[in-house]
N, C-alpha and C positions, 0 to 999 in steps of 0.2 A: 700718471694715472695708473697703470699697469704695475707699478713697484708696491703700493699697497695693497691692488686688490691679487696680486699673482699669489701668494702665502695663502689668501682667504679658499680662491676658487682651488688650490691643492687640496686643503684639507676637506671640502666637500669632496671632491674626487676618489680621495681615497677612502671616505667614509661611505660613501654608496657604492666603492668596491667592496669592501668589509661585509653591507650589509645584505650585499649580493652573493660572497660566498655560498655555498652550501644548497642555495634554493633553487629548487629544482626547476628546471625550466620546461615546459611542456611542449611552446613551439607551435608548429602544426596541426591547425585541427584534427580532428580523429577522423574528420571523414576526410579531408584531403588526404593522410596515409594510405585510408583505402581504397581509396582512387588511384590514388599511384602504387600500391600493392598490384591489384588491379590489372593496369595498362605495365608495368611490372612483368608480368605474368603473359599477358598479350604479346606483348613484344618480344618475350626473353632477355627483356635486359636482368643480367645478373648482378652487375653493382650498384644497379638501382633496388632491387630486392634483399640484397644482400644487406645494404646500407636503410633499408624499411624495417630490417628484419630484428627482433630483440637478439640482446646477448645471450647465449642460452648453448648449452651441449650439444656439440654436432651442429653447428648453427648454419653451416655450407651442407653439409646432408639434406639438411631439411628444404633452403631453397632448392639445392640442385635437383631433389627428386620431383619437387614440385614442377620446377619450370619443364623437365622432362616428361613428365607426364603431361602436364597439359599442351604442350609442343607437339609430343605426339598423336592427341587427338584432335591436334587441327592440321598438321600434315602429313603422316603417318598412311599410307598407300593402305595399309591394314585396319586405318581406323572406323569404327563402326557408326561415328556421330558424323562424317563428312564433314565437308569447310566451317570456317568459322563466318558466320552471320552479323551477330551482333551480341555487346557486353551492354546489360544494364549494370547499373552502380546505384545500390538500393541505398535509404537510410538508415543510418547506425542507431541501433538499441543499447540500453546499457544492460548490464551483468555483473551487479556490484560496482567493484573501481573498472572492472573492463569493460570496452564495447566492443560490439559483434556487428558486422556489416556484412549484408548480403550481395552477390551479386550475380546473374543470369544472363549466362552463356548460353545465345541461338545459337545452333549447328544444323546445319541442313536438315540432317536426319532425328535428331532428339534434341531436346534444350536439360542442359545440367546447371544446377544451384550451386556456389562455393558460398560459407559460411568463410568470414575473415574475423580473427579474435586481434584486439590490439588491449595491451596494458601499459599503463603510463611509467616511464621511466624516468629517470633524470637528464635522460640525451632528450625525448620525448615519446609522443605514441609509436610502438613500437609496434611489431607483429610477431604474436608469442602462435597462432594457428590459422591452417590453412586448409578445407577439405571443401569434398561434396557432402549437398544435403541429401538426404533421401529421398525428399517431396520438396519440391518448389514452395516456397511461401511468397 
């Protein structure tokens, strides 16, 4: 049974390799990225950020100063926002081909907005930016 259909079921095999070449694979939704951007960032994990993060110049600069900075105003003896409270994880807007997800940092003392930009790549959503807002939305 297996000796004519084995030739059959190769050459589909490799014909849905062929036609999988090239195409891009997207993966993860855009908001799980930035959720796990996100707790990322909460945590300090670096290879998890790193590995969220698009391919792009300075691409360790970019997480490193992030994670630094927000590392520092959650425990940082000098910081002015005290402990961390609580992370929402807003829903992602579009921006063209990119989406922008929001998310809201309580801190004892203020609460701060980060704007998270993702663009689709062929690995998948990627994180091309990361800041504060200036006004909560």
């Amino acid at each position: 049974m297996w000796k004519g259909t084995w030739p059959w079921c190769m050459r589909i095999l490799a014909m849905c390799l062929l036609f999988s070449c090239g195409q891009p694979t997207i993966g993860q939704a855009p908001e799980d990225v930035h959720a796990a951007w996100v707790q990322a960032m909460r945590t300090s994990d670096r290879a998890a950020a790193l590995a969220l993060a698009a391919d792009q110049p300075f691409k360790e600069a970019f997480v490193d100063d992030h994670l630094r900075t927000i590392r520092d105003k959650m425990t940082a003896a000098s910081s002015r926002t005290g402990p961390l409270e609580t992370v929402e994880v807003r829903a992602m807007t579009d921006n063209g081909q990119q989406k922008v997800g929001v998310s809201v940092w309580r801190f004892q003392h203020r609460t701060d907005c980060y704007s998270t930009v993702l663009t689709p790549t062929p690995g998948g959503w990627k994180v091309i930016g990361w800041g504060t807002l200036l006004r909560c939305v």
